[in-house]
N, C-alpha and C positions, 0 to 999 in steps of 0.2 A: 320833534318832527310831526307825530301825530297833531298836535293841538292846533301845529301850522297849517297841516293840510286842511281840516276841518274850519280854519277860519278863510280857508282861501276859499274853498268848495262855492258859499254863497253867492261870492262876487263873482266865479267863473261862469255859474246858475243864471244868473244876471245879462251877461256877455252871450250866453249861448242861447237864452229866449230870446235876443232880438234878430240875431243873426241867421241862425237854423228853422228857420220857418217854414221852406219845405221840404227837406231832405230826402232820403231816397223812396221811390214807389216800390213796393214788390207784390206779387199777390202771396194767398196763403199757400203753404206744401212748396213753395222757393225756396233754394238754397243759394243764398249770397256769401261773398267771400270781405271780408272787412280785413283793413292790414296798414300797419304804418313802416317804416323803414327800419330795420332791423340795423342794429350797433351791438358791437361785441361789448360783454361785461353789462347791459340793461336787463332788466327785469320788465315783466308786461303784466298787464293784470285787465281782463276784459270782463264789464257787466255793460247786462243789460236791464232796462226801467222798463214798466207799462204805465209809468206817469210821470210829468215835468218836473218834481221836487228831486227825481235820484233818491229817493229812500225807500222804495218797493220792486226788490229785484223781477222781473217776469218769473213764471213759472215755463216747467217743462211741459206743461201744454200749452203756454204759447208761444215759446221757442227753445231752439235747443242747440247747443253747441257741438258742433262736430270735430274740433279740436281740442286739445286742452288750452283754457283759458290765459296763460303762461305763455303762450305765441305770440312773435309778434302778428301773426296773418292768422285768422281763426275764420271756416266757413261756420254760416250758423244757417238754422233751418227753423224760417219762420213759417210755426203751424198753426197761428190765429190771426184772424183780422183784428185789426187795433191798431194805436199809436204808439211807437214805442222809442226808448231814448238810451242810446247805448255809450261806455265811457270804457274808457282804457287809461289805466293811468302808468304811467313809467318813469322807472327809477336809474338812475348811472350808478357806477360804482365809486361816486363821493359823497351817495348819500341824497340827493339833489332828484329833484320829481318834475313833473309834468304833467300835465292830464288836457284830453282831448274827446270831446263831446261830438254827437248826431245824432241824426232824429232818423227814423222812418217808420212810412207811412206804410203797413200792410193791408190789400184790401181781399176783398172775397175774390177765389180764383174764378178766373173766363170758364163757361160751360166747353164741352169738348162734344165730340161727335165721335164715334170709333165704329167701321162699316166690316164686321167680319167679313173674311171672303168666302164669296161663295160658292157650291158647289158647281160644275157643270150642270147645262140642261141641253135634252132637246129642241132642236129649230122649232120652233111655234109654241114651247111650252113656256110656262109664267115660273120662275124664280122669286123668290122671299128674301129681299135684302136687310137682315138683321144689323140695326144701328143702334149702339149703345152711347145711352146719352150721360154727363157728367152736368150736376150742378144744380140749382132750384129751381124745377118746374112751373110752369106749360114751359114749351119749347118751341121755336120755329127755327129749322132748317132749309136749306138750299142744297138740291142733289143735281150734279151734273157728270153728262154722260159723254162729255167730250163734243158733244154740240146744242144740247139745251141745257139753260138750265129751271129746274120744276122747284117750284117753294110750296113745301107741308109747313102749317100754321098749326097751335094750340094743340097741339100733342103733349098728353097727360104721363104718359109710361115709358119705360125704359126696360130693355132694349123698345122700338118700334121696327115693325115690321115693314118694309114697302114693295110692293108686287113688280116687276119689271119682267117685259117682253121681248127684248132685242130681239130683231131676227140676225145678228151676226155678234163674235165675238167684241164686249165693249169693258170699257176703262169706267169705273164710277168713283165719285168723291162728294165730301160733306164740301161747296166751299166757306158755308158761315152758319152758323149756329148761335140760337140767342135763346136766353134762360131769364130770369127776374134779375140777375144781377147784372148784363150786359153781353155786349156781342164778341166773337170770336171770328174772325177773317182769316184765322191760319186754316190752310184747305188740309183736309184729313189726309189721311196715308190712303193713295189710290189702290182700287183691289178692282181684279179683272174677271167678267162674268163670260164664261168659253160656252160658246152656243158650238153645240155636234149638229153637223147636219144630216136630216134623215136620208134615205134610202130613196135612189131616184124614181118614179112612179113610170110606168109601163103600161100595155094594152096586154090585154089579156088573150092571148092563145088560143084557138079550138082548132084539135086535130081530129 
């Protein structure tokens, strides 16, 4: 049985370059769920490649199995960009095999934007909205306050500061942020900046 699988491997090699050309996208730090259909009495056996021959298993830094490999449904947790080539092979209980090939594509994760919340201020005074940035620098963001929105360009640092003066309670959020590697359109978790208003002013008295 071994010598048979071993001569089939090639020819399956063959069948699966022409076919699996692009398979799945994920970025790095994803956790994907991979799974064929489960039968009583099979055996599963899950690897994964970082190159097309199937003879260089990936390492645990650059993916990792969060199942045991023995499942038939195993999530994995791809934590490097690269290409890589995954195979599961399975057995019945006559002895009799299988095997099933795919490709995916990991790329570098989308930058993130994360806007701590911030404390109350007083009406007319200036607030520091603390935005911590994920992914490879410069940076430009887009900050919206529920009716504008303001784009900071070519920010170096992380967190970044931004001054804001509402004169009334307001809603702020990242809605896109972009690093060297590409853009991110998912709009951050909105956080609420509570303006107190001061003490009503009066004429002053002489008795």
């Amino acid at each position: 049985m071994l010598r048979l699988i071993l001569v089939m491997i090639p020819v399956l090699l063959a069948v699966v370059s022409s076919t699996a050309q692009t398979g799945l996208v994920l970025y790095e730090g994803q956790t994907y769920e991979l799974g064929v259909q489960e039968f009583p009495g099979y055996t599963y056996d899950w690897r994964i490649y970082d190159e097309p021959t199937f003879t260089h298993e990936a390492t645990i830094d650059e993916v990792e199995f969060l199942d045991p490999t023995t499942h038939p449904t195993v999530n994995v947790l791809w934590k490097k960009a690269g290409t890589y080539f995954y195979k599961i092979t399975v057995n019945n209980e006559n002895g009799c095999m299988n095997l099933k090939y795919g490709k995916a594509i990991v790329t570098v994760s989308l930058p993130t934007a994360t806007i701590s919340p911030p404390s109350p201020i007083c009406q007319g005074d200036t607030a520091l909205l603390n935005v911590t940035l994920s992914g490879q620098g410069p940076w430009s963001i887009i900050l919206f306050d529920g009716v504008n929105s303001i784009s900071y360009t070519n920010i170096t640092v992380s967190p970044y500061l931004i001054p804001v003066n509402p004169l009334t309670t307001t809603t702020f959020q990242i809605t896109k942020v972009t690093d060297a590697n590409g853009t991110n359109s998912t709009p951050s978790q909105p956080v609420n900046l509570t303006i107190k208003p001061r003490p009503l002013s009066s004429h002053i008295y002489q008795y």
